[in-house]
PABA-67986 format. One line per 10 residues: number of its first residue (from 1); their letters; for each residue x, y, z of C-alpha. Coordinates in Angstrom, 3 decimals. Each point is the difference from the previous one (the first is absolute). Layout:
N
NUM	a	X/Y/Z ~ ...
// end
This chain:
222
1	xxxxxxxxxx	82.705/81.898/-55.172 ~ -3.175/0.676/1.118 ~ -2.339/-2.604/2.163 ~ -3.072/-0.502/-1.133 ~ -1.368/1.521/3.429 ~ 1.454/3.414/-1.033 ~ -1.539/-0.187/-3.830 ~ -3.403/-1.246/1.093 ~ 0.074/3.183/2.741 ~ 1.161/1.846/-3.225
11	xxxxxxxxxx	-2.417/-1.033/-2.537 ~ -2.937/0.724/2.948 ~ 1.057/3.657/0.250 ~ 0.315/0.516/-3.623 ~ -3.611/-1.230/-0.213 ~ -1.654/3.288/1.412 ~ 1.655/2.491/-2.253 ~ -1.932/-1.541/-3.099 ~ -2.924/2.069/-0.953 ~ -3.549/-1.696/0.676
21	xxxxxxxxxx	1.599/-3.180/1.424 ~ -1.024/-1.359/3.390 ~ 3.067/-1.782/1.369 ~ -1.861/-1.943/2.460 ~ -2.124/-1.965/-2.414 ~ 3.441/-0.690/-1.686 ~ 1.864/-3.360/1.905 ~ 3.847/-0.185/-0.725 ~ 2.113/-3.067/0.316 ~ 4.129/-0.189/-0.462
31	xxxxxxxxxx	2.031/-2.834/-1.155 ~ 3.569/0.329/-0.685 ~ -0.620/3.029/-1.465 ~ -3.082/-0.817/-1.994 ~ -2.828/2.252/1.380 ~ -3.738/-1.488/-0.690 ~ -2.605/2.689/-0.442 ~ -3.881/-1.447/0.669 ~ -2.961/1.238/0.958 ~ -3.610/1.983/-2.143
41	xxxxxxxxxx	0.083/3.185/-1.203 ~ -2.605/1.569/-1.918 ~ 1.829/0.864/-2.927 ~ 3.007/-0.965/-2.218 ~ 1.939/3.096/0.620 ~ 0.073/-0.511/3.527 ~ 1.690/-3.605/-0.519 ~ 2.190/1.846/-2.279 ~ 1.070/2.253/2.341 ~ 0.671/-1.936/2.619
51	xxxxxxxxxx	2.275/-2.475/-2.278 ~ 2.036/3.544/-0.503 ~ 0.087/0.547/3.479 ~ 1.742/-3.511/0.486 ~ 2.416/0.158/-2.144 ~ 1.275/3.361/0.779 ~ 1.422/-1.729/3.530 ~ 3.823/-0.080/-0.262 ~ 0.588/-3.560/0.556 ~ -3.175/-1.491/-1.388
61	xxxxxxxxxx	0.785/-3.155/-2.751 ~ -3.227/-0.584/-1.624 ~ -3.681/0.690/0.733 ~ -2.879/-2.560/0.021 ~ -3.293/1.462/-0.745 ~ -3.213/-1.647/1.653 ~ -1.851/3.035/0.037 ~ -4.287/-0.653/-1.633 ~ -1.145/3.275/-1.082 ~ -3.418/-0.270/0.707
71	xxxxxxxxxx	-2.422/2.741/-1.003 ~ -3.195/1.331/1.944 ~ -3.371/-0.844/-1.667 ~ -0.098/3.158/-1.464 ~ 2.853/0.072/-1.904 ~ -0.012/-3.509/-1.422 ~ 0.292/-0.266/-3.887 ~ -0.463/-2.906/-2.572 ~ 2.775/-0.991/-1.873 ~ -1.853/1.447/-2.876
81	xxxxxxxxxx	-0.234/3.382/1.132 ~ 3.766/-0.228/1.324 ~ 0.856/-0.957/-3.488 ~ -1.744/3.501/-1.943 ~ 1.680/1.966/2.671 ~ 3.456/-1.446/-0.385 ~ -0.757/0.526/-4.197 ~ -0.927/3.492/1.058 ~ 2.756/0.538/2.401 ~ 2.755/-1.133/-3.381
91	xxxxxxxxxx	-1.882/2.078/-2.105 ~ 0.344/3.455/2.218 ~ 3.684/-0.500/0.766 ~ 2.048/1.637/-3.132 ~ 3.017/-1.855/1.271 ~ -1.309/-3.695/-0.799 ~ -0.657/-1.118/-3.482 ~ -3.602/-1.937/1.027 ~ 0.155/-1.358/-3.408 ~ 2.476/-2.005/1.115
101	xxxxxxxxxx	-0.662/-1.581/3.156 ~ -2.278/-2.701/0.811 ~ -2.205/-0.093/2.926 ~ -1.460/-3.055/2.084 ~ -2.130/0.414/3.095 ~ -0.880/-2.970/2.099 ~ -1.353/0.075/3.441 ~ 0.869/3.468/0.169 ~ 3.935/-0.621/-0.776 ~ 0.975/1.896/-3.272
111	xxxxxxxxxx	1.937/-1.651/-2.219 ~ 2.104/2.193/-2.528 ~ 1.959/-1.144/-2.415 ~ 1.759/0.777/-3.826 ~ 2.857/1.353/-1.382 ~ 1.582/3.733/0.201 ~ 2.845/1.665/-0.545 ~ 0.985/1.763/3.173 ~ -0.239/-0.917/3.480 ~ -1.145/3.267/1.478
121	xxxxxxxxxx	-3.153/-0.709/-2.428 ~ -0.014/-3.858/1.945 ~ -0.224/1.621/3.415 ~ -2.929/2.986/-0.960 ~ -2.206/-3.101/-1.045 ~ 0.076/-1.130/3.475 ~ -0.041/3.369/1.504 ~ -3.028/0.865/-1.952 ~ -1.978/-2.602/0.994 ~ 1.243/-1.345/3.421
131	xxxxxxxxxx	-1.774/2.961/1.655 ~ -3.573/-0.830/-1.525 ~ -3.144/-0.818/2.360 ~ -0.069/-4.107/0.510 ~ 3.364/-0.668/-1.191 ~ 1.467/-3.017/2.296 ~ 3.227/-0.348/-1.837 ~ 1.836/0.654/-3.602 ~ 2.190/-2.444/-1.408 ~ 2.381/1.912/-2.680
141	xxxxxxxxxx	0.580/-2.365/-2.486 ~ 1.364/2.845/-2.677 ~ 3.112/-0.895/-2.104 ~ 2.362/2.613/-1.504 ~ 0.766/-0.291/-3.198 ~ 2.415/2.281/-1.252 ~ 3.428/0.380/-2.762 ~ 2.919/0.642/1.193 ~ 3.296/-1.483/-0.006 ~ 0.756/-2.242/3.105
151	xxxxxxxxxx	3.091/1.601/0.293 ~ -1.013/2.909/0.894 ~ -2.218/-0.941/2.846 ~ 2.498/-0.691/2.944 ~ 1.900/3.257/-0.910 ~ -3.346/2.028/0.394 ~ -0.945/-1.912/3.069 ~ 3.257/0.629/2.110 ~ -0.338/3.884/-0.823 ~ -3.489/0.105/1.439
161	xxxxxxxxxx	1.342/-1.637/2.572 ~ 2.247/2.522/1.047 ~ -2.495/2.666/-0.483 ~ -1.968/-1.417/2.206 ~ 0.209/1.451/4.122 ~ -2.466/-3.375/0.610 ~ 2.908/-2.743/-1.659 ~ 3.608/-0.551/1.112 ~ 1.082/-0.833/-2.915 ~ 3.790/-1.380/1.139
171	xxxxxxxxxx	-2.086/-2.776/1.207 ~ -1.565/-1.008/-2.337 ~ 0.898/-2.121/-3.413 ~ -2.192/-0.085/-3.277 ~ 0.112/-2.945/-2.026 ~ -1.444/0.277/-3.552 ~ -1.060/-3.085/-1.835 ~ -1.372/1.059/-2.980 ~ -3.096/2.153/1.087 ~ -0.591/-1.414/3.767
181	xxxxxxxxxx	2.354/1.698/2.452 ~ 0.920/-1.487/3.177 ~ 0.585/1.717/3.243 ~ 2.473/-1.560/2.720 ~ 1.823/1.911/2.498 ~ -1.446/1.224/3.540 ~ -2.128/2.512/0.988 ~ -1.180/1.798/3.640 ~ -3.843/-0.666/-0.749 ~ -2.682/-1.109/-1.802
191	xxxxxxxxxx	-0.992/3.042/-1.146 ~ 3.306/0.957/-1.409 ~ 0.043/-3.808/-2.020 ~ -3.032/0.888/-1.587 ~ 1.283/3.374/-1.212 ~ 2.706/-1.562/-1.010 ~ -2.563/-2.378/-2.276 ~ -2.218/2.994/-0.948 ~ 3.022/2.183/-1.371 ~ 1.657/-2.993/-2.088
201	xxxxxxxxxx	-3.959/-0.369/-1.458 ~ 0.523/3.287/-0.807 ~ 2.633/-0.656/-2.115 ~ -0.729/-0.163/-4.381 ~ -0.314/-3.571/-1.079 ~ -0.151/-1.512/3.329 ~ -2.580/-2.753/0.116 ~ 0.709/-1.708/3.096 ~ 1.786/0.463/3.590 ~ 1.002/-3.021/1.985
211	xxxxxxxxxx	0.491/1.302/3.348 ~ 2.326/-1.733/1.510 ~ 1.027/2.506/2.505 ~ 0.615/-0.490/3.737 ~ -1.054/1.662/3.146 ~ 2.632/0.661/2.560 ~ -0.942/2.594/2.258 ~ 3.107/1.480/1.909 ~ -0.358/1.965/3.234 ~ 1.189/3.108/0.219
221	xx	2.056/0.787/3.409 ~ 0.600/3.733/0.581
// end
């Protein structure tokens, strides 16, 4: 197992590799595993970033963000003009039916929510709009809605599973119950228990994951 020493020394050299972020206006804190991100940055993608950057460290459990995007007089927006530019933003990107999805800003947090039918359509609504000017945060409230036979789900999840080079998929069990799925098992990362959650939202009919997945980092001796 890792210390805590070694993943806080590990999560403040991942810091520099991320494009535009300045790692020393970025304050890191370890707990048991659980790495607390705080700090200002000027814009959401930079709080985004570093959250990646986190949870990429083999042996980190969970991340705490505490990060305020705050943005320079210049580039401050209302909540109105956040708003037409997230409509906009829907409107351009061919992959999300805007039609469908209903948007809330407040305080410069975007708030999107409705119902679609596949999750890669879920996850372009919050790409499309997460990298707009005086956007602080967006909350993803979109359901998926779609019809197809809960028995078929866990067979289509295991298989992506093994397809995936990101999933070890011997160690990890899907439990169907009706259309939530349930992950339990272990994993080496963070970053490989959230594939794990994107590829079983990938799945037809899947409406919810429960992640119930573990961390357990295991050092490798040569």
């Amino acid at each position: 197992m890792k210390t805590d020493y070694e993943i806080k020394e590990d999560v403040l050299s991942k810091l520099p590799w991320q494009p535009n972020i300045d790692e020393t206006k970025i304050g890191v804190i370890v707990e048991n595993g659980v790495v607390t991100l705080s700090g200002i940055v000027d814009n959401y993608t930079k709080k985004i970033a570093a959250e990646k950057a986190a949870k990429a460290v083999k042996g980190v459990k969970a991340v705490a963000l505490n990060i305020e995007v705050k943005y320079r007089t210049e580039y401050k927006k209302t909540d109105k003009e956040i708003a037409k530019a997230v409509v906009n933003a829907l409107t351009w990107d061919t992959s999300v039916p805007e039609d469908k999805i209903a948007v809330k800003v407040e305080d410069g947090w975007v708030y999107l929510s409705g119902k679609l039918k596949w999750f890669y359509q879920k996850d372009a609504a919050k790409k499309a709009v997460e990298n707009l000017l005086g956007v602080k945060g967006v909350v993803n409230s979109i359901q998926i809605k779609q019809a197809v036979e809960p028995s078929q789900i866990k067979e289509r999840i295991t298989k992506a599973f093994k397809r995936s080079a990101d999933v070890n998929a011997k160690k990890v069990s899907v439990v169907v119950d009706g259309y939530t799925v349930i992950l339990r098992g272990t994993v080496n990362s963070i970053a490989e228990k959230d594939e794990a959650q994107r590829a079983a939202y990938l799945a037809p009919g899947v409406y919810e994951v429960k992640n119930e997945l573990k961390v357990q980092y295991q050092r490798e001796y040569a």
